[in-house]
C-alpha positions, 0 to 999 in steps of 0.5 A: 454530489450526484444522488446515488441510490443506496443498498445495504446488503447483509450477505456476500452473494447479495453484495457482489449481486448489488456491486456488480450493476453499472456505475456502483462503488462498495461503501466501507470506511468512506474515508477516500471515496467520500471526499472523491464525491463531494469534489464530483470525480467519482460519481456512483450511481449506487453505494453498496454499503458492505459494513453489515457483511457479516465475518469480515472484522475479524483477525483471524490466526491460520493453523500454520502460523499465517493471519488472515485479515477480514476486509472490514478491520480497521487500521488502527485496530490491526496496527495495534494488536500485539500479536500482530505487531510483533510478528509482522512489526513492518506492516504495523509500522506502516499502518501507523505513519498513515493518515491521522489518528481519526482516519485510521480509526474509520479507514478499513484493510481492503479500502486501505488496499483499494484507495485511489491515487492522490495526484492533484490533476485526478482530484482537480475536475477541471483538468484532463485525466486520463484515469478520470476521464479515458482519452483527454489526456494527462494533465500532470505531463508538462505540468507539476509532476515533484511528487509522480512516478518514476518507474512504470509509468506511461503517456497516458498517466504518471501517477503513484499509488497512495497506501502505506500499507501495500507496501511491506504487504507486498514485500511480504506475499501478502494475498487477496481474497476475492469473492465475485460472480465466478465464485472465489478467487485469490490473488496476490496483492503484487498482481492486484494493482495496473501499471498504467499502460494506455488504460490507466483508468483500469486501475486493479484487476478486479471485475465489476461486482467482485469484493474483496473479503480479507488479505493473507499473509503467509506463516513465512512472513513472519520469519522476517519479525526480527529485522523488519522495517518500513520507512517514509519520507514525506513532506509533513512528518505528522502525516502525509502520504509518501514522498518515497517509502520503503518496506525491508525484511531480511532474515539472517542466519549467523550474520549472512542474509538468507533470504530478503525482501524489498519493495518501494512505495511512492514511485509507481502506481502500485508498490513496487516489489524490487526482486531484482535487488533481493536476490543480490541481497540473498547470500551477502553479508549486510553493509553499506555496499551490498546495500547501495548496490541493491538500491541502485538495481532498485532503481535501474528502470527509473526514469524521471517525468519533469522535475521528480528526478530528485526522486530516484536518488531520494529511492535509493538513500530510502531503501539503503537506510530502511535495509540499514535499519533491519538489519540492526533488528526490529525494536521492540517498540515502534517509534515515536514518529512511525516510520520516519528518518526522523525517528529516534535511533532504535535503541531511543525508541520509546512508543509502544505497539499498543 
């Protein structure tokens, strides 16, 4: 491991100062950034410990119904808030299929939101990575590429993005509070993640130094609470990260969907929100065609990179089973085995939200 200098700064204005010189990364939970030191692919030359900012641990409940989540709240603490798991159940399903029990504990929201792909060429320092090292190449093209992307990748790299918790984020307009040199910004967290492109170690939006202090979900997104759910399918049901995953939300009125939400984890380098296929669900009643039919407009760009085309059919099944799955409601508890097909019918379900 490199030796790294080392601020522990106790003001905003202080940390986004500290975190805006060269080749510094901010330091919260730990629980990715660590381990990409110990293997030498990021090598900081700075950690601005930001776990002393004060305001950032807190849930907070806005007067118009939405929640703003401090950057600092852990997931399992957020997962397991009753108040938030029953208005935003999908997302508290998705923090519980993520990681194990004991990094869920240390992980936080923003380094949660901020974790970095899980590709084995990025975390293998002996191969070409564009991502890690701009201009070598991408060592996954041509190589083993089962669990890559396959929409919205390019030449330069195929990679997806890890988060479970982006996913029903996403779905739900969730937002990002920035603080940086220009003072603050929001940014909806759709727009906070690059596609690849021929920069792909330009991995958000954000500048050097800029923190992420909370995430927002809007008063509407809590409309959806009664038909929500996340589903994953991965190739360890303990806990791994997601093969495909798929976060749906419907709001339905006598029957007929209104209004619905859609997006896709494990397909792309940053979750995937699927438009197209909500606003052919908006008006329809819910079934298995209209559900098919959505999935497939899902998936219309895809296209395979080697042998992950089995993936874009596995996307589709996903997305009709979690749409199938809202549609029957929310349970009242999550299940057993969070957030996988293999979970107990709902009305077996027998976990509880706290």
């Amino acid at each position: 491991m490199r030796p790294f200098a080392y601020d522990r700064p106790t003001t905003i204005a202080d940390a986004v100062a500290s975190g805006a010189q060269p080749e510094t990364a901010f330091l919260g939970g730990g629980t990715n950034l660590l381990d990409l030191m110990k293997g030498n692919i990021s090598r900081p030359a700075r950690l601005v410990d930001v776990t002393r900012l004060p305001g950032l641990s807190t849930i907070e409940w806005l007067q118009d119904g939405g929640v703003r989540i401090g950057a600092l709240v852990r997931n399992s603490d957020l997962a397991h808030d009753p108040r938030f798991a029953n208005r935003f159940p999908s997302v508290a399903e998705a923090l519980l299929s993520g990681a194990s029990a004991q990094l869920r504990n240390a992980a936080t929201a923003a380094g949660n939101v901020l974790q970095r792909t899980r590709c084995q060429y990025f975390y293998d320092a002996a191969s070409v990575c564009n991502k890690r090292d701009p201009g070598t190449g991408c060592g996954a093209i041509g190589g083993l590429t089962r669990l890559h992307a396959v929409l919205g990748w390019s030449e330069h790299c195929i990679a997806t993005h890890p988060s479970d918790f982006c996913v029903p984020l996403v779905a739900l307009d969730a937002v990002v509070e920035i603080e940086g040199r220009a003072g603050r910004r929001d940014v909806p967290l759709e727009a906070l993640h690059r596609l690849p492109g021929n920069t792909p170690e330009r991995e958000t939006v954000l500048e050097p130094g800029d923190v992420i202090t909370a995430i927002r979900l809007p008063a509407e997104a809590a409309a959806y609470a009664g038909n929500a759910r996340y589903l994953k399918v991965r190739e360890r049901t303990s806990y791994a990260f997601a093969v495909v995953s798929a976060g749906a939300a419907l709001r339905l009125d006598q029957g007929t969907i209104v209004s619905a939400r859609l997006a896709l984890g494990g397909v792309a380098l940053k979750p995937w929100r699927a438009r197209a296929a909500e606003d052919l669900l908006a008006g329809a009643l819910p079934g298995a065609t209209v559900f098919r039919d959505a999935a497939a407009l899902a998936l219309a760009e895809a296209r395979p990179c080697g042998d992950n085309g089995f993936k874009i059919e596995l996307a589709r099944r996903i997305i009709v089973r979690a749409l199938t799955l809202a549609a029957a409601g929310t349970p009242d508890r999550v299940p057993a085995l969070p957030a996988s097909p293999f979970a107990l019918a709902p009305t077996q379900e027998v976990s509880a939200h706290v």
